[in-house]
Backbone as JSON Lines, residues from 0, in Angstrom:
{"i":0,"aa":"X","n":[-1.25,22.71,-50.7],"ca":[-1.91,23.53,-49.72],"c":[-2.52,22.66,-48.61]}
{"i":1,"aa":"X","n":[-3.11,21.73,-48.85],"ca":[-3.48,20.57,-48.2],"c":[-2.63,20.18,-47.32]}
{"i":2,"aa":"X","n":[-1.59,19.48,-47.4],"ca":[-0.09,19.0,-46.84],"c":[0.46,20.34,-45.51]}
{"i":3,"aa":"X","n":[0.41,21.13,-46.14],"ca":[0.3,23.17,-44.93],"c":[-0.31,22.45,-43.94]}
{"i":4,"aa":"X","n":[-2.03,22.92,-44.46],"ca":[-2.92,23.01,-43.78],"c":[-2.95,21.54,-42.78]}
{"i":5,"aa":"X","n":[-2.73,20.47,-43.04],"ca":[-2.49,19.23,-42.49],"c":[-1.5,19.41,-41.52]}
{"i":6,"aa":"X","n":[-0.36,19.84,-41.77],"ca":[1.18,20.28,-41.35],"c":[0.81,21.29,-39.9]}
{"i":7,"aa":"X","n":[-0.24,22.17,-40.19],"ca":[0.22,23.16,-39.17],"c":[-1.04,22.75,-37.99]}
{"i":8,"aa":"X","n":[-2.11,21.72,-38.59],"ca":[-3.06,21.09,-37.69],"c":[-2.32,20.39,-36.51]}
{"i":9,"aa":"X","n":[-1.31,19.79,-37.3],"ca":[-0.7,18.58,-36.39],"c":[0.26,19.03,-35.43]}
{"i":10,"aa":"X","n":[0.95,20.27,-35.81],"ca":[1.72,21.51,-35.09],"c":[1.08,21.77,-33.92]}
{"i":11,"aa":"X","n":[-0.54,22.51,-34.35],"ca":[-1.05,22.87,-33.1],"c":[-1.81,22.0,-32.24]}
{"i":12,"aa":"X","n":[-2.0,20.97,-32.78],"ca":[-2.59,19.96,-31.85],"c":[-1.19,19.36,-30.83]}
{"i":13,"aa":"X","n":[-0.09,19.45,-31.16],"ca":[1.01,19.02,-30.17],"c":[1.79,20.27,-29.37]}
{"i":14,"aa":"X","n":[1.08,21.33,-29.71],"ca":[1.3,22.64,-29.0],"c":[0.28,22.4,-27.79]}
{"i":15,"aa":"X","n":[-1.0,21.87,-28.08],"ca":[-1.95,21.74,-26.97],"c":[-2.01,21.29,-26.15]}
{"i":16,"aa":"X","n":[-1.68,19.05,-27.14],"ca":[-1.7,17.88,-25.93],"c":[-0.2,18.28,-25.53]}
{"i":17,"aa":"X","n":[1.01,18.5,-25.66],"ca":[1.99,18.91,-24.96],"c":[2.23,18.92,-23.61]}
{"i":18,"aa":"X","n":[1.69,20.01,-23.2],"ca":[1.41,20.34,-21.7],"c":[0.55,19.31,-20.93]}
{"i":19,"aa":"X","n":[-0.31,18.64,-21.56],"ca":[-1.24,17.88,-20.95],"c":[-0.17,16.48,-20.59]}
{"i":20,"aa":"X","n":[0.3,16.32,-21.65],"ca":[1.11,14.89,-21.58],"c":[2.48,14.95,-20.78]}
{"i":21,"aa":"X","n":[2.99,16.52,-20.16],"ca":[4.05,16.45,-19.56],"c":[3.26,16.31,-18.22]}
{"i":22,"aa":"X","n":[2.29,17.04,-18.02],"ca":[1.82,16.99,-16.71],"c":[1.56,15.9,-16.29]}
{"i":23,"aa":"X","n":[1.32,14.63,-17.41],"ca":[0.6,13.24,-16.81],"c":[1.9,12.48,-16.8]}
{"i":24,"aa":"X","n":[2.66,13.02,-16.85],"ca":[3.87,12.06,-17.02],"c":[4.69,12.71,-15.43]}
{"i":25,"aa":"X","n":[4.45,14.18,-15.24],"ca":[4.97,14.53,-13.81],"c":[4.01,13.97,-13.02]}
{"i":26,"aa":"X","n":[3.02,13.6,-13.37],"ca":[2.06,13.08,-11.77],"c":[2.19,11.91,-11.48]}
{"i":27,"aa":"X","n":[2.6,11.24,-12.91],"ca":[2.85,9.78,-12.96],"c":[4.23,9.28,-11.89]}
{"i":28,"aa":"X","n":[5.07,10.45,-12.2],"ca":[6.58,10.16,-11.58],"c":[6.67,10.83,-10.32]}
{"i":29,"aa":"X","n":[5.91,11.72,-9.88],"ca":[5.98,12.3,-8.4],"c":[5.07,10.65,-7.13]}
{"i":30,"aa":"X","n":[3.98,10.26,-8.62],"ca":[3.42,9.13,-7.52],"c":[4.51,8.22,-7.27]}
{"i":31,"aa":"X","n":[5.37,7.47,-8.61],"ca":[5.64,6.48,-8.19],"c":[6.92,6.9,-7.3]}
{"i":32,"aa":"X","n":[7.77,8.44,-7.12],"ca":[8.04,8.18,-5.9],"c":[8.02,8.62,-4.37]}
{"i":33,"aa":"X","n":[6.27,8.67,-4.25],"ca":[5.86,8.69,-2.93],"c":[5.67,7.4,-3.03]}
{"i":34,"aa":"X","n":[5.1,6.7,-3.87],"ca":[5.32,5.12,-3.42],"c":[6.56,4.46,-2.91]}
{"i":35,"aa":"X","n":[7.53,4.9,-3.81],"ca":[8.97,4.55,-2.96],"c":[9.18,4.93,-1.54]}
{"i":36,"aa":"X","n":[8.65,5.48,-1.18],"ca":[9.38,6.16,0.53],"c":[7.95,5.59,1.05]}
{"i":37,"aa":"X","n":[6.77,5.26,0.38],"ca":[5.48,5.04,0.87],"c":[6.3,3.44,1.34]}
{"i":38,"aa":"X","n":[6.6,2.12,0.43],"ca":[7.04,0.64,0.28],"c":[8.17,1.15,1.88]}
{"i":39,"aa":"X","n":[8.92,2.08,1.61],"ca":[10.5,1.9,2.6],"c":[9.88,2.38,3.91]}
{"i":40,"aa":"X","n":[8.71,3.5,4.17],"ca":[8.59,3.84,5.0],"c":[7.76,2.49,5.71]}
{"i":41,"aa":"X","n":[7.01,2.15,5.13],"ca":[5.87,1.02,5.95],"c":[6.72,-0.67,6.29]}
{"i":42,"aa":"X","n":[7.95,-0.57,5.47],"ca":[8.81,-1.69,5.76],"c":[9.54,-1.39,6.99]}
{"i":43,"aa":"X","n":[9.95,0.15,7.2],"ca":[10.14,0.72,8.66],"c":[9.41,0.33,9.75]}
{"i":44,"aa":"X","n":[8.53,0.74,9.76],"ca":[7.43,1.03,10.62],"c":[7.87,-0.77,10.65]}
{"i":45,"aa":"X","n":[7.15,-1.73,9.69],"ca":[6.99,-3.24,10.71],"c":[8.13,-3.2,11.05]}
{"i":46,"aa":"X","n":[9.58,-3.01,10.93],"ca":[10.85,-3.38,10.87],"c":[11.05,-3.11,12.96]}
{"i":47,"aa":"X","n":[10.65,-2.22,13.14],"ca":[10.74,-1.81,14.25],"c":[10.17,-2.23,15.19]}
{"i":48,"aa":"X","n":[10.64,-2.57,16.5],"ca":[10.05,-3.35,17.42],"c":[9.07,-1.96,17.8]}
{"i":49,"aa":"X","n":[8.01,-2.94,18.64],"ca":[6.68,-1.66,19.33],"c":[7.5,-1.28,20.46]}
{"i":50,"aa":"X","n":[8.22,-1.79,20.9],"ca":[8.91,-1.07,22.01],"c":[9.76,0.41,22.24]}
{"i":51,"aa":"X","n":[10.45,0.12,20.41],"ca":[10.82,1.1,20.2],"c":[10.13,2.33,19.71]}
{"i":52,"aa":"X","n":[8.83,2.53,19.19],"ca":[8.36,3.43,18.55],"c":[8.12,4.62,19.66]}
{"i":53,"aa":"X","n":[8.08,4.42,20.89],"ca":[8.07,5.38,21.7],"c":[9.41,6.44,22.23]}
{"i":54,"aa":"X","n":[10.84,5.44,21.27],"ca":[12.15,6.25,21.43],"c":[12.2,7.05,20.68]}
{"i":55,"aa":"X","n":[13.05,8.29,20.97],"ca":[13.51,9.59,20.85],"c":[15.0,9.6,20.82]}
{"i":56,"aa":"X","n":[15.85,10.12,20.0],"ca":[16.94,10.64,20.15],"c":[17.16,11.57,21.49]}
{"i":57,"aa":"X","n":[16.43,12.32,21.2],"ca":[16.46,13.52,22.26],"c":[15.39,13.96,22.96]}
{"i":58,"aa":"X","n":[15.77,14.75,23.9],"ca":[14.56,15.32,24.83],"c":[14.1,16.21,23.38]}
{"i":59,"aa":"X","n":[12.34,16.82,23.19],"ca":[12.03,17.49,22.49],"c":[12.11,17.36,20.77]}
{"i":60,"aa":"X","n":[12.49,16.19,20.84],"ca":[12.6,15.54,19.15],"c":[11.36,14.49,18.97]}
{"i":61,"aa":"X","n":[10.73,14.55,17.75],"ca":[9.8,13.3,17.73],"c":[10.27,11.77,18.05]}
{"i":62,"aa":"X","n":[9.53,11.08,18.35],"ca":[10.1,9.68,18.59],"c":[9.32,9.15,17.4]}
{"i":63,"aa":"X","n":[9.89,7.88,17.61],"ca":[9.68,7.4,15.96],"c":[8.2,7.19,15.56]}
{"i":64,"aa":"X","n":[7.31,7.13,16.65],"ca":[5.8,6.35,16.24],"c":[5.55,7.64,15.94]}
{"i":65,"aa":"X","n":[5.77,8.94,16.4],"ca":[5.3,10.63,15.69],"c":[6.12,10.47,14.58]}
{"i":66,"aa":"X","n":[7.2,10.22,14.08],"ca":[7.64,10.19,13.03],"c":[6.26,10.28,11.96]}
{"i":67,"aa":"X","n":[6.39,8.58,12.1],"ca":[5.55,8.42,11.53],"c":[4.28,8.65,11.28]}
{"i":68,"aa":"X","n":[3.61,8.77,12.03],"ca":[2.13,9.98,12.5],"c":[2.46,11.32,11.72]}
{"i":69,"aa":"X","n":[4.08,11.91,11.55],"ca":[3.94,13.33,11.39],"c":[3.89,13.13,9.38]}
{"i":70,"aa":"X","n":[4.34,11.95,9.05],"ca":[4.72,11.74,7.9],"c":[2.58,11.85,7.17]}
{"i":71,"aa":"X","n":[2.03,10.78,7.86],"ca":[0.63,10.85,7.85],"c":[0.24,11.81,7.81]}
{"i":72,"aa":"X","n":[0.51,12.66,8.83],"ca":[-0.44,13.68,8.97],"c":[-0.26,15.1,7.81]}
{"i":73,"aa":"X","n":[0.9,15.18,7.44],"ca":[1.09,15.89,6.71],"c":[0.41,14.81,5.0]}
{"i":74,"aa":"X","n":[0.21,13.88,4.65],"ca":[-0.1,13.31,3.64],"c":[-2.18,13.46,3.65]}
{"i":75,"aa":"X","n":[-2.2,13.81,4.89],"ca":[-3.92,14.22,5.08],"c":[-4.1,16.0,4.61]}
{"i":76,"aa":"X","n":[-2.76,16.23,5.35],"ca":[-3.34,17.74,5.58],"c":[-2.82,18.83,4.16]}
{"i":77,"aa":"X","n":[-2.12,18.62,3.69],"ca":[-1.51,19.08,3.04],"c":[-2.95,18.73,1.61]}
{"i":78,"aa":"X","n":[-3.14,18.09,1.04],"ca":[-4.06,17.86,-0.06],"c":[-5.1,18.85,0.47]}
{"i":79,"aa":"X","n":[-5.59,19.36,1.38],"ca":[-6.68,20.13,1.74],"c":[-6.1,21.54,1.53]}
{"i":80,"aa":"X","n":[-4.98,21.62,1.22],"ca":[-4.52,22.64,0.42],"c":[-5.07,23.18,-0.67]}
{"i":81,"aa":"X","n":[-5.27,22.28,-1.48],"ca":[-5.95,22.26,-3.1],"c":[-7.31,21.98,-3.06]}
{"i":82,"aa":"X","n":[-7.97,21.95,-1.54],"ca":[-9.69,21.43,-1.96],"c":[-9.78,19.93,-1.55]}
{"i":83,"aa":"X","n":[-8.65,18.89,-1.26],"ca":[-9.15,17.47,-1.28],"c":[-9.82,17.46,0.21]}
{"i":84,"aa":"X","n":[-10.05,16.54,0.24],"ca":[-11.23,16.14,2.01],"c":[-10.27,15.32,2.64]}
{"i":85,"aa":"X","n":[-9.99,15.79,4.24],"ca":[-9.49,15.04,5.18],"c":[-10.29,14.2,5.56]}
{"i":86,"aa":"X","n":[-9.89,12.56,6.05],"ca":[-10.72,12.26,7.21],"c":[-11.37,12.84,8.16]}
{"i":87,"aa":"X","n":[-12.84,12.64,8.46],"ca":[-13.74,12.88,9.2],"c":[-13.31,13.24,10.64]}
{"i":88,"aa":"X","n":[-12.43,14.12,11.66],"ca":[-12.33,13.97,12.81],"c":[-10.92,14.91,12.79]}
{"i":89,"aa":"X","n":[-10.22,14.78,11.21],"ca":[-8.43,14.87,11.19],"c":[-8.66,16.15,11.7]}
{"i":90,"aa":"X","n":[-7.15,16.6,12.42],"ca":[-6.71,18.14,13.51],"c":[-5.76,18.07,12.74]}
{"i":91,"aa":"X","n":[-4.58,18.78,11.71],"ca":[-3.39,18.34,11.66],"c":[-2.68,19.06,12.8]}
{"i":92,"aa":"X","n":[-3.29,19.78,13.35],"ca":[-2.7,20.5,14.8],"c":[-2.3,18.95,15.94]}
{"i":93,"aa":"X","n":[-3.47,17.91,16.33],"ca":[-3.37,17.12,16.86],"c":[-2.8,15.67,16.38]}
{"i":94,"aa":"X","n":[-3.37,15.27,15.22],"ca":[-2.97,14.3,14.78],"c":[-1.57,13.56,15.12]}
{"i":95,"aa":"X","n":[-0.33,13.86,15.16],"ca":[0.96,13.24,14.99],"c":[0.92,12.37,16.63]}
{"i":96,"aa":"X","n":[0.3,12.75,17.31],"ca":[0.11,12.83,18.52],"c":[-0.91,11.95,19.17]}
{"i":97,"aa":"X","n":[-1.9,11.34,18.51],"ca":[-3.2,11.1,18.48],"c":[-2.92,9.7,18.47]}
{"i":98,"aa":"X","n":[-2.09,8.97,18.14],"ca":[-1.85,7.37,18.09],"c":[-0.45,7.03,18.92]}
{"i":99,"aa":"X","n":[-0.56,6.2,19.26],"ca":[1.14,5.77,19.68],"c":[1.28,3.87,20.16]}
{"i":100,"aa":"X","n":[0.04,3.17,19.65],"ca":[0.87,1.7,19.86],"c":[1.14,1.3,18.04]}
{"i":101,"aa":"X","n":[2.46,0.81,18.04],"ca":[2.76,-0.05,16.39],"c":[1.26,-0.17,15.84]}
{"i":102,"aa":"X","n":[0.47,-0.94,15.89],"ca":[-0.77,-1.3,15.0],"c":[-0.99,-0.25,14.78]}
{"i":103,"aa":"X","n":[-1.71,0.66,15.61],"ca":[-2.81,1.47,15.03],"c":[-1.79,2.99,14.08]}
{"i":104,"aa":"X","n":[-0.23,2.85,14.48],"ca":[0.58,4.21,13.6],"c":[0.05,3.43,12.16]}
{"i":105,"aa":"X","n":[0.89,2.62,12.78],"ca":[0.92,1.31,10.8],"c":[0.17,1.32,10.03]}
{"i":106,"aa":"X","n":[-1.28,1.46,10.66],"ca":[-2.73,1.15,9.96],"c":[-2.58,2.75,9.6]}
{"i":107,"aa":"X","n":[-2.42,3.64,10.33],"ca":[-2.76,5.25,9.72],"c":[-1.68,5.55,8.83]}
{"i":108,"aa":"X","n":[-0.46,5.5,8.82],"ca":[0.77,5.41,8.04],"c":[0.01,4.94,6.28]}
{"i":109,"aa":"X","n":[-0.3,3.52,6.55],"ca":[-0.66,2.94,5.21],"c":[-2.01,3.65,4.97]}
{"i":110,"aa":"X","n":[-3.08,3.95,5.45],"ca":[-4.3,4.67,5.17],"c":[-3.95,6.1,4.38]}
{"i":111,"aa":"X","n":[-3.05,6.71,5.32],"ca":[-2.66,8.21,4.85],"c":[-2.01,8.25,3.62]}
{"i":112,"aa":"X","n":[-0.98,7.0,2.85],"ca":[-0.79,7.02,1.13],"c":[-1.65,6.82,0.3]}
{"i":113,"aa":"X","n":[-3.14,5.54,0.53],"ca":[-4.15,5.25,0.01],"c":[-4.24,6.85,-0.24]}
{"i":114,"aa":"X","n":[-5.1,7.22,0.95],"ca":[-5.35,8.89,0.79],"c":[-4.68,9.86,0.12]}
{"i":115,"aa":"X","n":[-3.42,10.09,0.25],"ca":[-2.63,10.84,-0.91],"c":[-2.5,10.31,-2.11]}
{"i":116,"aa":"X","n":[-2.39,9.09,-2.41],"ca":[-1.93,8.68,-4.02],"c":[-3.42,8.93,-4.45]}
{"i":117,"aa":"X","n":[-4.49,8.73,-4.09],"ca":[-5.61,8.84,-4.6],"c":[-6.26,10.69,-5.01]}
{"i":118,"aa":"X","n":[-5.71,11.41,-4.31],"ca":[-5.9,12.59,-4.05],"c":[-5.08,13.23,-5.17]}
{"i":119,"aa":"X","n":[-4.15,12.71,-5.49],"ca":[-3.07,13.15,-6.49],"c":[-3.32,12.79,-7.8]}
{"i":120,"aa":"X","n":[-3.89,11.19,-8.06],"ca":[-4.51,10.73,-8.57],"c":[-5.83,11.04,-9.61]}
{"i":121,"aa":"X","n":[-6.17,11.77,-8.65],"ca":[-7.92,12.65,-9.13],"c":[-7.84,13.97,-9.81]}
{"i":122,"aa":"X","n":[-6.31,14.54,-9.63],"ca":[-6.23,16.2,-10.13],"c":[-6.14,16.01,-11.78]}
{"i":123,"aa":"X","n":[-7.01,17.06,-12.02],"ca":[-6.4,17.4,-13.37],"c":[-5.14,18.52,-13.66]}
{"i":124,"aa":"X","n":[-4.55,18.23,-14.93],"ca":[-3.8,19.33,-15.44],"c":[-4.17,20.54,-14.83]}
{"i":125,"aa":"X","n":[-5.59,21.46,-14.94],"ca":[-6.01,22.23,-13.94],"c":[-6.06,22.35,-12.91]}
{"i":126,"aa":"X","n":[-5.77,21.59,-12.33],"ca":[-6.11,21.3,-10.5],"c":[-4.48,21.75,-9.98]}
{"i":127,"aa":"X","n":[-3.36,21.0,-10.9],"ca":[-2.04,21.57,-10.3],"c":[-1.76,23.08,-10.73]}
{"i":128,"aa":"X","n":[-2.53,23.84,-11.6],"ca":[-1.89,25.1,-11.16],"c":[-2.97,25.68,-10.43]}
{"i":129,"aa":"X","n":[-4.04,25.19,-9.3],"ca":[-4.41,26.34,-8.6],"c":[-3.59,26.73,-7.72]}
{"i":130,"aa":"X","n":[-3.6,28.26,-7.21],"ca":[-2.68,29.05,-6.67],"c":[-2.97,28.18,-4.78]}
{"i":131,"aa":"X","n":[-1.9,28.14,-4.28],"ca":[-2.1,27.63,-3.03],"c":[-0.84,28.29,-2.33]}
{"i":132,"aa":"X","n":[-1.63,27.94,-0.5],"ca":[-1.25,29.05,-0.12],"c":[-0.2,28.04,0.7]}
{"i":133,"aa":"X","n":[0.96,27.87,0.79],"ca":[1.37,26.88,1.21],"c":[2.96,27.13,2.75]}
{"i":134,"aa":"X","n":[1.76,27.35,3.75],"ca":[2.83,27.73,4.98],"c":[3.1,29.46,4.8]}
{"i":135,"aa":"X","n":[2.4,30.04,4.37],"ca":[2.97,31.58,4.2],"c":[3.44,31.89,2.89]}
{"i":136,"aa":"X","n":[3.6,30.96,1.76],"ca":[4.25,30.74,0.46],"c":[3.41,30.33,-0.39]}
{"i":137,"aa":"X","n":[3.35,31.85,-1.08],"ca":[2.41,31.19,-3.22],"c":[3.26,30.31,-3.42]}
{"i":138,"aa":"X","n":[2.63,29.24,-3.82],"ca":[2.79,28.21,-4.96],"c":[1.49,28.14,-5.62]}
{"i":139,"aa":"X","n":[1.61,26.34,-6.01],"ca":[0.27,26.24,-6.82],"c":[0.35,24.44,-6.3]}
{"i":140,"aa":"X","n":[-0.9,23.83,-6.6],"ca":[-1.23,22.3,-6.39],"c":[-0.07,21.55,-6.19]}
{"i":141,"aa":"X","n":[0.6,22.02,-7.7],"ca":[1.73,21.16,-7.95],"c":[2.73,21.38,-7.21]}
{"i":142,"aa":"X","n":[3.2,22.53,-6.82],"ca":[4.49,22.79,-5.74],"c":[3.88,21.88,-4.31]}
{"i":143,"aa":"X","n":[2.6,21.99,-3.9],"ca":[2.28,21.19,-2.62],"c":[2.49,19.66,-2.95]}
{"i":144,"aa":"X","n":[2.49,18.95,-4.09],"ca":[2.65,17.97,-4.71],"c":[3.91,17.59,-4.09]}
{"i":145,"aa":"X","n":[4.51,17.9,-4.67],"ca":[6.22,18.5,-4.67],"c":[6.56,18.08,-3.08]}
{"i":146,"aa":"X","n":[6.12,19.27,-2.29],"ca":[6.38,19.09,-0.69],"c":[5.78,18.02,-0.23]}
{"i":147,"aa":"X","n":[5.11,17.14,-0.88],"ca":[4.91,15.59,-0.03],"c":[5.59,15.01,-0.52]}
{"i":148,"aa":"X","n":[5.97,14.63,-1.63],"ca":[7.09,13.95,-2.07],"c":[8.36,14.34,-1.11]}
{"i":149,"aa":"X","n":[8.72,15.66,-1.26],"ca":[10.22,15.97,-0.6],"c":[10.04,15.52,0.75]}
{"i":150,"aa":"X","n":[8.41,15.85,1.41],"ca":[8.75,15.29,3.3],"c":[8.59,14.07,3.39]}
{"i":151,"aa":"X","n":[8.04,13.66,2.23],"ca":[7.96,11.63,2.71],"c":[9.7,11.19,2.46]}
{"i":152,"aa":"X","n":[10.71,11.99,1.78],"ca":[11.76,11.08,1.94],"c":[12.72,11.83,2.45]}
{"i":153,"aa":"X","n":[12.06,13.03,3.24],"ca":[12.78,13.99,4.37],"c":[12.64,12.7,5.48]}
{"i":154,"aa":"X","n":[11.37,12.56,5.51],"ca":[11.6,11.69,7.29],"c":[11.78,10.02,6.5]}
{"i":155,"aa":"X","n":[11.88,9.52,5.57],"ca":[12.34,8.27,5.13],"c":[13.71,8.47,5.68]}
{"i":156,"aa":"X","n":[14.37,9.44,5.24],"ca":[15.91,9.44,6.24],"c":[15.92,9.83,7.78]}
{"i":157,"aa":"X","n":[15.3,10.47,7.98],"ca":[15.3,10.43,9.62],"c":[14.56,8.88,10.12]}
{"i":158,"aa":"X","n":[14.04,8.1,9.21],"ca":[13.08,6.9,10.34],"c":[14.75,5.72,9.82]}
{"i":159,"aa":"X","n":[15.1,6.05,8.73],"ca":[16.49,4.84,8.54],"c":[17.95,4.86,9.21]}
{"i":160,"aa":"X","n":[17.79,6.85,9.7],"ca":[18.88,7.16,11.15],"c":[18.55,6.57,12.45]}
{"i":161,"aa":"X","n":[16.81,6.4,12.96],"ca":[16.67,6.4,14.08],"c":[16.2,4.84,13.9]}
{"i":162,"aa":"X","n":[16.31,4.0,13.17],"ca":[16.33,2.44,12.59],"c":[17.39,2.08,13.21]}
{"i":163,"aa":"X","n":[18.64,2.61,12.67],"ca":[20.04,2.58,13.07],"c":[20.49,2.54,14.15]}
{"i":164,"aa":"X","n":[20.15,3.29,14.37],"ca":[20.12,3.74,15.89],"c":[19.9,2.49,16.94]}
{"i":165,"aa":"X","n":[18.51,2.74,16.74],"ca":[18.34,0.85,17.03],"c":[18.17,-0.51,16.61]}
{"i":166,"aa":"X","n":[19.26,-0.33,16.05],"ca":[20.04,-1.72,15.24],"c":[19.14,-2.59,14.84]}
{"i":167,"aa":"X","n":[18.18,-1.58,13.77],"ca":[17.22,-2.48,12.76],"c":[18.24,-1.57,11.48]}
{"i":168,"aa":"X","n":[18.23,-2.75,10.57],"ca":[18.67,-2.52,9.54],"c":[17.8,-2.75,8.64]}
{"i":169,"aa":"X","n":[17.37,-1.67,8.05],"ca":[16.46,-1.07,6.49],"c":[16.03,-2.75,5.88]}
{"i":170,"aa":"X","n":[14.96,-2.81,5.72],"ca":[14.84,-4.88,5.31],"c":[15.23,-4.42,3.64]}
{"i":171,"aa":"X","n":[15.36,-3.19,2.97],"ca":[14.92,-3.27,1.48],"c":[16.81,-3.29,1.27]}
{"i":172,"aa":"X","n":[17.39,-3.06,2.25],"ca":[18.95,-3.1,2.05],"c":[19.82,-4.44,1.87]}
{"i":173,"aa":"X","n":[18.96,-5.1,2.45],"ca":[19.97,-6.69,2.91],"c":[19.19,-7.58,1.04]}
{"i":174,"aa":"X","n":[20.44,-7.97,1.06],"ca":[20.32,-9.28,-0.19],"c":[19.23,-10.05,0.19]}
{"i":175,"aa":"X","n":[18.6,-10.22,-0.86],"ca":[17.24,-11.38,-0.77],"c":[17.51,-12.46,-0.04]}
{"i":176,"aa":"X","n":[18.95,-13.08,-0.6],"ca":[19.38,-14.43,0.38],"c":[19.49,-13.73,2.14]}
{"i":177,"aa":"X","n":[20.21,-12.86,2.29],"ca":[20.7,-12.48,3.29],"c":[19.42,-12.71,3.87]}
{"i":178,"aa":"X","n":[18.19,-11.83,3.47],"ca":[17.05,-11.71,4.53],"c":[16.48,-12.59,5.48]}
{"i":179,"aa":"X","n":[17.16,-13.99,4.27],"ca":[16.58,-15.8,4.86],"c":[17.11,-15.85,5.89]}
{"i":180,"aa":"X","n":[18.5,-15.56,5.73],"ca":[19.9,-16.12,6.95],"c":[19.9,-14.77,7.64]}
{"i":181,"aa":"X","n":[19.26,-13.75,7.82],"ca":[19.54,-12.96,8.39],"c":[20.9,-11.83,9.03]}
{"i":182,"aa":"X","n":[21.86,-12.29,7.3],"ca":[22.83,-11.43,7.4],"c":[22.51,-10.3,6.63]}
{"i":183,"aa":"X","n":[23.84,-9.3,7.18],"ca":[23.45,-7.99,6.22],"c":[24.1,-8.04,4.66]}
{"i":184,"aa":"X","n":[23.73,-6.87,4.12],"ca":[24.46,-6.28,2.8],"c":[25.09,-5.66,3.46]}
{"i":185,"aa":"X","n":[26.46,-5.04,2.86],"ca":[27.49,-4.6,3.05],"c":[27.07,-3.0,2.45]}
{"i":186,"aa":"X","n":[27.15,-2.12,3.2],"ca":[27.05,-0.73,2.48],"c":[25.57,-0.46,2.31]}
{"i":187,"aa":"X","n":[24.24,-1.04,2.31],"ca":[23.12,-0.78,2.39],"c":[22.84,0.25,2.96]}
{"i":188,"aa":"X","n":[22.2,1.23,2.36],"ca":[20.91,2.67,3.18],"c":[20.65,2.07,4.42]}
């Protein structure tokens, strides 16, 4: 009877931590990859001359230093979804807009992941299912989770098209040796 009663303790105690331990294992893996597009995006950003951050593909398309500003700004604004605190001053109406020489995108670029990984960082199991209202769309914490991950490596491919573009090639693509001698990899992102 003992061995039962032991048996069905250990049952419901992994009925409980369960959920707890998948959730820490999804927050664990959604961070490490906003860190990935966080490492590729900020290797962008230096990769690029300051000259260029003010180019555009097109009339009415972001140019690359809003790129990057828009990537930020959505990594501020979006956590205030769930309750987290923007910087003191943040518009996400204005923001993308609000910077435009290399230093100071770069410095907000890298500030704005501090700010999200930390923000993501702090939720509990509870915190990702509050209901959020996200662009006109129920979700919950975790679906807004979700949409920073998906837009940090939505515009990770638009900043490695408009890289291309101007014949910077991705630094995380080229062979370690290559990077010395400054040849490429063959087939690299």
């Amino acid at each position: 009877m003992k061995k039962i009663a032991f048996g069905l303790l250990i049952a419901a105690l992994v009925c409980v931590l369960a959920p707890i331990h998948a959730s820490a294992d999804v927050k664990s893996e959604m961070l490490m990859w906003i860190k990935d597009s966080e490492s590729k995006l900020n290797q962008l950003a230096e990769a690029m001359p300051a000259n260029k951050y003010a180019w555009r593909p097109g009339k009415g398309v972001r140019s690359v230093g809003e790129v990057y500003m828009h990537v930020a700004s959505a990594n501020y604004g979006i956590p205030t979804l769930w309750g987290a605190k923007a910087p003191d001053g943040f518009d996400i109406r204005t923001y993308e807009k609000s910077l435009t020489t290399k230093a100071d995108i770069q410095k907000a670029l890298k500030e704005s992941f501090v700010s999200v990984e930390k923000n993501i960082e702090a939720m509990s199991d509870a915190d990702f299912e509050k209901p959020v209202n996200l662009f006109g769309t129920q979700t919950t914490a975790r679906g807004a989770c979700l949409l920073i991950l998906s837009h940090c490596h939505e515009h990770l491919g638009q900043s490695i098209a408009y890289a291309r573009m101007n014949k910077v090639t991705p630094p995380w693509s080229m062979e370690p040796t290559a990077a010395k001698t400054g040849t490429k990899k063959e087939g690299g992102k």
